[in-house]
C-alpha atoms as an extended CHARMM CRD file, in Angstrom:
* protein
*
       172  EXT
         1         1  UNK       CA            118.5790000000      252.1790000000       81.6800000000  PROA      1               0.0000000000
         2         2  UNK       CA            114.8950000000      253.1960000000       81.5490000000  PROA      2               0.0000000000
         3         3  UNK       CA            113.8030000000      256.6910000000       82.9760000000  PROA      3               0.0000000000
         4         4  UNK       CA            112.3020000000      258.0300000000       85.7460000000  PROA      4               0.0000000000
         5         5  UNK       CA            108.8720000000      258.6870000000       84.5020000000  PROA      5               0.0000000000
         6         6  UNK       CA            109.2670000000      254.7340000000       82.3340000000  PROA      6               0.0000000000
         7         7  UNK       CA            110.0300000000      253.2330000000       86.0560000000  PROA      7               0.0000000000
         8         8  UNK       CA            106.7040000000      254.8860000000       87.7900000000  PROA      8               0.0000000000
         9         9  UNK       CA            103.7620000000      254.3380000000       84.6430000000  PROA      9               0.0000000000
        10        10  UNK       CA            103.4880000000      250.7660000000       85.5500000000  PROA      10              0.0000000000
        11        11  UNK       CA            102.4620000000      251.9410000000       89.1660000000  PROA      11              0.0000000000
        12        12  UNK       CA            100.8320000000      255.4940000000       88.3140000000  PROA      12              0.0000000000
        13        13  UNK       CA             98.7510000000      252.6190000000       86.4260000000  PROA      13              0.0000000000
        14        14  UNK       CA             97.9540000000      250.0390000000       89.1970000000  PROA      14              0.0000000000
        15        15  UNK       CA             97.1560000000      253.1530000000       91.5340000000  PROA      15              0.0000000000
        16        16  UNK       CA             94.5510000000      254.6960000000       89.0150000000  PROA      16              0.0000000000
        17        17  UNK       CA             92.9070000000      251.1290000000       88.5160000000  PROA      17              0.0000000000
        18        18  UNK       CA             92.7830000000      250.6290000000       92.2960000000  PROA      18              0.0000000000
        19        19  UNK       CA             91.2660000000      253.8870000000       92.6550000000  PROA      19              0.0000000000
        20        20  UNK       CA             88.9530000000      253.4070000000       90.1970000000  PROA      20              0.0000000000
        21        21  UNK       CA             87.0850000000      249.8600000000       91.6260000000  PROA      21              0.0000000000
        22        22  UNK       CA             84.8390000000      251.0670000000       94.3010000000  PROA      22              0.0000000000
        23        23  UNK       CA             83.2160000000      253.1530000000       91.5740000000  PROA      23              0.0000000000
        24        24  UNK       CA             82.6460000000      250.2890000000       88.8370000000  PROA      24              0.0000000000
        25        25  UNK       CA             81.9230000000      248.3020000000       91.7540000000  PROA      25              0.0000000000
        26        26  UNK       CA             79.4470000000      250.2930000000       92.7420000000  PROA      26              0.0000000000
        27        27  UNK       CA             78.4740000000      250.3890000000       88.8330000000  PROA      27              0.0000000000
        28        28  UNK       CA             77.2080000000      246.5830000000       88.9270000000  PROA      28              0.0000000000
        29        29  UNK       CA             73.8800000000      247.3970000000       90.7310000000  PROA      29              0.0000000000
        30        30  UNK       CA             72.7260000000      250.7770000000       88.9910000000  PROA      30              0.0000000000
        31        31  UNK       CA             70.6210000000      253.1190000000       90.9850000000  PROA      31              0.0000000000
        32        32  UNK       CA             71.4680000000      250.9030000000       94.4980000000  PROA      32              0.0000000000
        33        33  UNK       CA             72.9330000000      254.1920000000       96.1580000000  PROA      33              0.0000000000
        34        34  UNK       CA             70.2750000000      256.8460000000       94.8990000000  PROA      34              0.0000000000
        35        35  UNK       CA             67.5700000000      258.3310000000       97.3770000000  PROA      35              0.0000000000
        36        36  UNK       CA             64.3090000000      255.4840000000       96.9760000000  PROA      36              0.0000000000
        37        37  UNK       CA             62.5490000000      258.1390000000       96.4970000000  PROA      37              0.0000000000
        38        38  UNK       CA             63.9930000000      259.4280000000       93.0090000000  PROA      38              0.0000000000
        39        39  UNK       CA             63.6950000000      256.0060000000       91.8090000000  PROA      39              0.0000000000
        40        40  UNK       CA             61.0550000000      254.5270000000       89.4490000000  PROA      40              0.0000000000
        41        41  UNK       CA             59.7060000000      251.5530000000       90.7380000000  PROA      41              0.0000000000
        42        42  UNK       CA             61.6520000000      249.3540000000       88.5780000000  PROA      42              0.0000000000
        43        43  UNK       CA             64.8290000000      250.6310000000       88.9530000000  PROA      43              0.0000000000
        44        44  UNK       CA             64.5240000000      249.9850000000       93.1810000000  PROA      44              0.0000000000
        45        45  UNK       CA             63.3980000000      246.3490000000       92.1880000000  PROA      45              0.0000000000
        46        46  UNK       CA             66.3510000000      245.7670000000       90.0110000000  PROA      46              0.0000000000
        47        47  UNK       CA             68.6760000000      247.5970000000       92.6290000000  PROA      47              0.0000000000
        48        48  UNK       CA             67.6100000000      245.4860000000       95.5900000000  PROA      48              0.0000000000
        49        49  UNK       CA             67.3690000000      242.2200000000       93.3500000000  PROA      49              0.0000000000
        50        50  UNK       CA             71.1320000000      242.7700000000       92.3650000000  PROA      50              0.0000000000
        51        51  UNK       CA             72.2230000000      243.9630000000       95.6370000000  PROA      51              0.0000000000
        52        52  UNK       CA             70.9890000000      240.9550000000       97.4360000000  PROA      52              0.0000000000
        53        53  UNK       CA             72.2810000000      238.5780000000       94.4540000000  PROA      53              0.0000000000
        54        54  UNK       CA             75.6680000000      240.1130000000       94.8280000000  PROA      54              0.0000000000
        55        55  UNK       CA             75.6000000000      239.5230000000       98.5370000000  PROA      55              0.0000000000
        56        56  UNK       CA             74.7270000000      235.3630000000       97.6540000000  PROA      56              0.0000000000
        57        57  UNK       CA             77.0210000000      235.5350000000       95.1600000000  PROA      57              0.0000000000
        58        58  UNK       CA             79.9550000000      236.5570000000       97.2390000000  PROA      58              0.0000000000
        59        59  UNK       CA             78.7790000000      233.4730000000       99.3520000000  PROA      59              0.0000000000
        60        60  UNK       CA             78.4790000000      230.8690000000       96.8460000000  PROA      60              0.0000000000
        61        61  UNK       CA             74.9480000000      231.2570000000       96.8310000000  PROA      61              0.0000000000
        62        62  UNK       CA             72.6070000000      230.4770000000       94.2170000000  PROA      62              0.0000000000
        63        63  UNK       CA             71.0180000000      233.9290000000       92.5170000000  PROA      63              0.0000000000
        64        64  UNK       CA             67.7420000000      234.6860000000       93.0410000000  PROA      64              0.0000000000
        65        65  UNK       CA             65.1750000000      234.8660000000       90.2300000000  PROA      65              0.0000000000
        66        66  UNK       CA             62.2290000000      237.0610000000       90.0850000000  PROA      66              0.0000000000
        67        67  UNK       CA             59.2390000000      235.8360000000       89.9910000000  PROA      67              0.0000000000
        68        68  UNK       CA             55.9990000000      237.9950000000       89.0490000000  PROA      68              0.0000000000
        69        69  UNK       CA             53.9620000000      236.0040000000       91.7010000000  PROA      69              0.0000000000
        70        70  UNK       CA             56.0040000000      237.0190000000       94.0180000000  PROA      70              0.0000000000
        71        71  UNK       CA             56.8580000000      240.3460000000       92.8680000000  PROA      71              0.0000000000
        72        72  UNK       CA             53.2130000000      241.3540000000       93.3900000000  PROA      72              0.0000000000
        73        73  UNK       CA             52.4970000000      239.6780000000       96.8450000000  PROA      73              0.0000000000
        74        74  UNK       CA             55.8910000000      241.8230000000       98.2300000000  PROA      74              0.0000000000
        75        75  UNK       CA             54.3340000000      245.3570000000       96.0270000000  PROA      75              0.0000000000
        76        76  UNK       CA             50.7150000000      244.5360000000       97.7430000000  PROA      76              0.0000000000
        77        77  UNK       CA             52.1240000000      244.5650000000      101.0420000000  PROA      77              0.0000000000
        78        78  UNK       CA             54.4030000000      247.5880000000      100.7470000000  PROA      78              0.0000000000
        79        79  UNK       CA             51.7900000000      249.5400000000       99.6670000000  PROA      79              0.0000000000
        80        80  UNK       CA             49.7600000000      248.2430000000      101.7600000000  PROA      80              0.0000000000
        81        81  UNK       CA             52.0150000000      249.1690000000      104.7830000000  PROA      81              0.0000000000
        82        82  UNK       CA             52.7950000000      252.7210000000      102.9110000000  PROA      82              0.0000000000
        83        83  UNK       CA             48.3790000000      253.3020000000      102.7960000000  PROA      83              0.0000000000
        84        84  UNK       CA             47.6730000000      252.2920000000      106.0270000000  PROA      84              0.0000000000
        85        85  UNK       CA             50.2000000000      253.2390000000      107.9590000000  PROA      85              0.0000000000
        86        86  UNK       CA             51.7290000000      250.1920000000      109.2360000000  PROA      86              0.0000000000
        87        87  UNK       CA             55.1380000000      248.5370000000      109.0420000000  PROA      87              0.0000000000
        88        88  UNK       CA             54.9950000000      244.5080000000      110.3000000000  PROA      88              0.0000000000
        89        89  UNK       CA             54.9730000000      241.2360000000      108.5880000000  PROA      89              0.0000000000
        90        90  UNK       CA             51.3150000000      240.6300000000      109.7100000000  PROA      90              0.0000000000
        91        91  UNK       CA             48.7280000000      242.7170000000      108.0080000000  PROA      91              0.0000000000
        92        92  UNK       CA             46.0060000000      244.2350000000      110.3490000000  PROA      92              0.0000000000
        93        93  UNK       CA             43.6860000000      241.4840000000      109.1280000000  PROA      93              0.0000000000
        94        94  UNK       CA             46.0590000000      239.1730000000      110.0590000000  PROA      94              0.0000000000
        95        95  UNK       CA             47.2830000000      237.8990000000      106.8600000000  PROA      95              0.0000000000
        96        96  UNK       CA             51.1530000000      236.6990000000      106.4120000000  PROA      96              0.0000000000
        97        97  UNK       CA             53.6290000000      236.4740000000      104.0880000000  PROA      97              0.0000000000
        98        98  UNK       CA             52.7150000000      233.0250000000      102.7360000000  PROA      98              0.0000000000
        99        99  UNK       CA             48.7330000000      234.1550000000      102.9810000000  PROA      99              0.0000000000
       100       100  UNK       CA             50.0060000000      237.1070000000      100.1150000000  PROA      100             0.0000000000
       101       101  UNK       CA             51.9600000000      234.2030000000       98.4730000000  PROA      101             0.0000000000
       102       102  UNK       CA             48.7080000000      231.9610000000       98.1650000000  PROA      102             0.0000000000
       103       103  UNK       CA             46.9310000000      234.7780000000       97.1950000000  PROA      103             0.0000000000
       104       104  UNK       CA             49.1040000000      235.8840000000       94.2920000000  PROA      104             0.0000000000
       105       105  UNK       CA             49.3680000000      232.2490000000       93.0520000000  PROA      105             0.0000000000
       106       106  UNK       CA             53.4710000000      231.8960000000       94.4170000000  PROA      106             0.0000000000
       107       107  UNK       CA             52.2520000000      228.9890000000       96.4620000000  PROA      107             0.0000000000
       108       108  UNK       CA             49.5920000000      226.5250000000       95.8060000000  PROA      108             0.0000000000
       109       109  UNK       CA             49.2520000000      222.2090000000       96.2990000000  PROA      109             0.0000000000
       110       110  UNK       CA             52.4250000000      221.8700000000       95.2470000000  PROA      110             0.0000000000
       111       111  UNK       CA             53.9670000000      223.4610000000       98.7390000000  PROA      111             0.0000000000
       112       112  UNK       CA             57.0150000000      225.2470000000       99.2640000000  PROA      112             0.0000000000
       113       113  UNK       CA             58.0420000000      228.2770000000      101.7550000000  PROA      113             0.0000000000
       114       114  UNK       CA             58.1880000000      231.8180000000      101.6990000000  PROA      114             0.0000000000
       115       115  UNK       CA             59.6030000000      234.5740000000      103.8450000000  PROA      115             0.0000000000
       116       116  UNK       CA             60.1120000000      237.8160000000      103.8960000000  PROA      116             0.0000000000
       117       117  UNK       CA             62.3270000000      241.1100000000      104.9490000000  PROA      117             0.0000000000
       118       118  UNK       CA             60.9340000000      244.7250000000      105.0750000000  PROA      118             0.0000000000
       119       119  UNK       CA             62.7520000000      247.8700000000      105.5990000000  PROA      119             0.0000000000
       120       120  UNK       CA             61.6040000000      251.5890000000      105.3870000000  PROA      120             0.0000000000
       121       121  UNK       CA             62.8340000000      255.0480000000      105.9210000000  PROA      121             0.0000000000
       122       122  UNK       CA             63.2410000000      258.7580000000      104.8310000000  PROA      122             0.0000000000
       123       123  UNK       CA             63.1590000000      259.3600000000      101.2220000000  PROA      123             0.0000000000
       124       124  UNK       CA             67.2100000000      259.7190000000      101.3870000000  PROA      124             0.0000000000
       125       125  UNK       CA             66.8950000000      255.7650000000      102.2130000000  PROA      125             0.0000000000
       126       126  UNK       CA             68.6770000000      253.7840000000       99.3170000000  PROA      126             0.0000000000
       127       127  UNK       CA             68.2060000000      250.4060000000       98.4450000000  PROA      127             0.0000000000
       128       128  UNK       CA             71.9910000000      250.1450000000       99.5420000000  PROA      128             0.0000000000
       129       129  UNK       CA             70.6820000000      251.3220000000      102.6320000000  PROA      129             0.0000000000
       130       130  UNK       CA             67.7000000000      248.3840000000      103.2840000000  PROA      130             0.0000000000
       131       131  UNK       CA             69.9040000000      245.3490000000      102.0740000000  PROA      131             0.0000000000
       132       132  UNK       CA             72.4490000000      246.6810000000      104.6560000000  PROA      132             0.0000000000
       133       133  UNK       CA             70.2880000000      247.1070000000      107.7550000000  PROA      133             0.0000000000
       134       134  UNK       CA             69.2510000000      243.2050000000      106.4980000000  PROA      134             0.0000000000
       135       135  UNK       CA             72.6360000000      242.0860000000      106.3660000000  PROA      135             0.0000000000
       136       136  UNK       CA             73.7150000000      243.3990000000      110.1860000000  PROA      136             0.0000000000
       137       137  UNK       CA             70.4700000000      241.8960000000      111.7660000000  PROA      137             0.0000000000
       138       138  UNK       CA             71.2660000000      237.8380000000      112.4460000000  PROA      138             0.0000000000
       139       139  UNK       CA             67.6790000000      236.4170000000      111.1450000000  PROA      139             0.0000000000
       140       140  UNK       CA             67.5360000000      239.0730000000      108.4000000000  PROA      140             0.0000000000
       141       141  UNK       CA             70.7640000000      238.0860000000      107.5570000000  PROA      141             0.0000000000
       142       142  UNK       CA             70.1360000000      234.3050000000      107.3670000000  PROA      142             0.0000000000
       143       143  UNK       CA             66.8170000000      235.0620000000      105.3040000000  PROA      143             0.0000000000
       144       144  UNK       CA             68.6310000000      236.7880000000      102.3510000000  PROA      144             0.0000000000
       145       145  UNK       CA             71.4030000000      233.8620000000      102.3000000000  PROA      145             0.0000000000
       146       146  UNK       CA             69.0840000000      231.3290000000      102.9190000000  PROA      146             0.0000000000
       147       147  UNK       CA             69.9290000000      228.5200000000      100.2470000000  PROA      147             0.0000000000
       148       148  UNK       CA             66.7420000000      226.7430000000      100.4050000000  PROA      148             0.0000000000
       149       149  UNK       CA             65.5840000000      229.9560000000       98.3880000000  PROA      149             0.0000000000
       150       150  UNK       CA             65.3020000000      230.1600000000       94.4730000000  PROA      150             0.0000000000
       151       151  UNK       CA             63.1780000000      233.4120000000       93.8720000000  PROA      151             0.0000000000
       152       152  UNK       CA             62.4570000000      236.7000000000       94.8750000000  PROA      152             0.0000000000
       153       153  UNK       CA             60.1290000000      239.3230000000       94.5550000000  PROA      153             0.0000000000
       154       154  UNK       CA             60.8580000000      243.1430000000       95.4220000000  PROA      154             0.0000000000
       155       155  UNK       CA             57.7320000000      245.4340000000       96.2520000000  PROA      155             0.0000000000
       156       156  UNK       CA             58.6590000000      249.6050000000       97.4620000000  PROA      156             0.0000000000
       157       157  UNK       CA             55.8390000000      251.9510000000       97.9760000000  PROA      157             0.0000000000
       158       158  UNK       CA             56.6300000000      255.5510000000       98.7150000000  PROA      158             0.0000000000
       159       159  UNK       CA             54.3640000000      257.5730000000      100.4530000000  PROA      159             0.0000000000
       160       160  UNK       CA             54.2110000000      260.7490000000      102.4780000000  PROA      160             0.0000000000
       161       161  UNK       CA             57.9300000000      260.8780000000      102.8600000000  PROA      161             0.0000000000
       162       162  UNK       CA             58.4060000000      257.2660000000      103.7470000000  PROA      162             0.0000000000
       163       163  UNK       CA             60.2390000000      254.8830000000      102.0870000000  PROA      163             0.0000000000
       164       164  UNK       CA             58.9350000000      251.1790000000      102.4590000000  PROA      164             0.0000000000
       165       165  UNK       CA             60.5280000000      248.3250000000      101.1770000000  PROA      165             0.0000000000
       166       166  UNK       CA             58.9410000000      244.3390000000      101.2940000000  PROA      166             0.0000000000
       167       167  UNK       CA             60.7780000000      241.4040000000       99.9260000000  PROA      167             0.0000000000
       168       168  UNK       CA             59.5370000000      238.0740000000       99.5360000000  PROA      168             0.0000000000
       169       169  UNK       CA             61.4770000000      235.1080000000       98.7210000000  PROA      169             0.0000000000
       170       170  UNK       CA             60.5810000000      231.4420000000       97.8920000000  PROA      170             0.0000000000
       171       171  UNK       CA             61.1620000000      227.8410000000       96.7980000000  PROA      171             0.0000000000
       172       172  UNK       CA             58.3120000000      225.4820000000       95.1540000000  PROA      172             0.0000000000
């Protein structure tokens, strides 16, 4: 007859391991729940990027890959937002989303499509924190889970205690 203590490891065991998956969940996306703010650019890129992969992936979604193009038509617009005090898809010369993906060579003869999320806050805002306001607004939503997409390009610009975050995504 086993013991007391032999009878309960096997499910002091399963309790620590269940206790311990929202951490190394959490773990897959490093940096996705620190302040924006005390990240280095790259490390909110990657953070976003992963977060909104996870989010396809747990859809059957095809991942997202970055593209530099792309990259640098959604960092141009955040900081462009960020300098001049603006937050909008439209630029205050009027330029769009697939103007900045021209522009940055994304798009050219060959066609294709773009679109694009943006998000901003305090500098406690997360990157957790922008692919979640996406993912409870319908159209937001149905941009990051588009499957028409195949890339992805992550811009944040911080300035004066805002947080601004502009995401472009695309197919060629």
């Amino acid at each position: 007859m086993r013991s007391p203590s032999a009878r309960l490891a096997p499910i002091v065991t399963l309790i620590a391991l269940l206790l311990a998956l929202p951490a190394s969940a959490g773990a897959a996306c490093p940096g996705s729940g620190q302040a924006s703010a005390q990240l280095s650019l790259d490390h909110a890129q990657d953070a976003v990027r992963c977060l909104i992969n996870r989010k396809r992936d747990r859809r059957d979604k095809k991942s997202l890959r970055q593209r530099d193009s792309l990259e640098a038509a959604a960092q141009f617009h955040a900081n462009d937002m960020a300098v001049n005090g603006y937050f909008s898809h439209a630029a205050p010369d009027g330029s769009s989303s697939f103007d900045r993906a021209v522009a940055f060579g994304y798009l050219g003869k060959g066609g294709g499509g773009v679109a694009e999320v943006i998000a901003g806050g305090d500098p406690g805002f997360t990157p957790t924190d922008a692919v979640d306001e996406w993912m409870t607004s319908g159209i937001h939503r149905s941009v990051l889970l588009a499957r028409s997409w195949r890339h992805v390009g992550v811009g944040m610009a911080y300035l004066n205690g805002e947080v601004l975050y502009a995401v472009e995504f695309g197919h060629r």
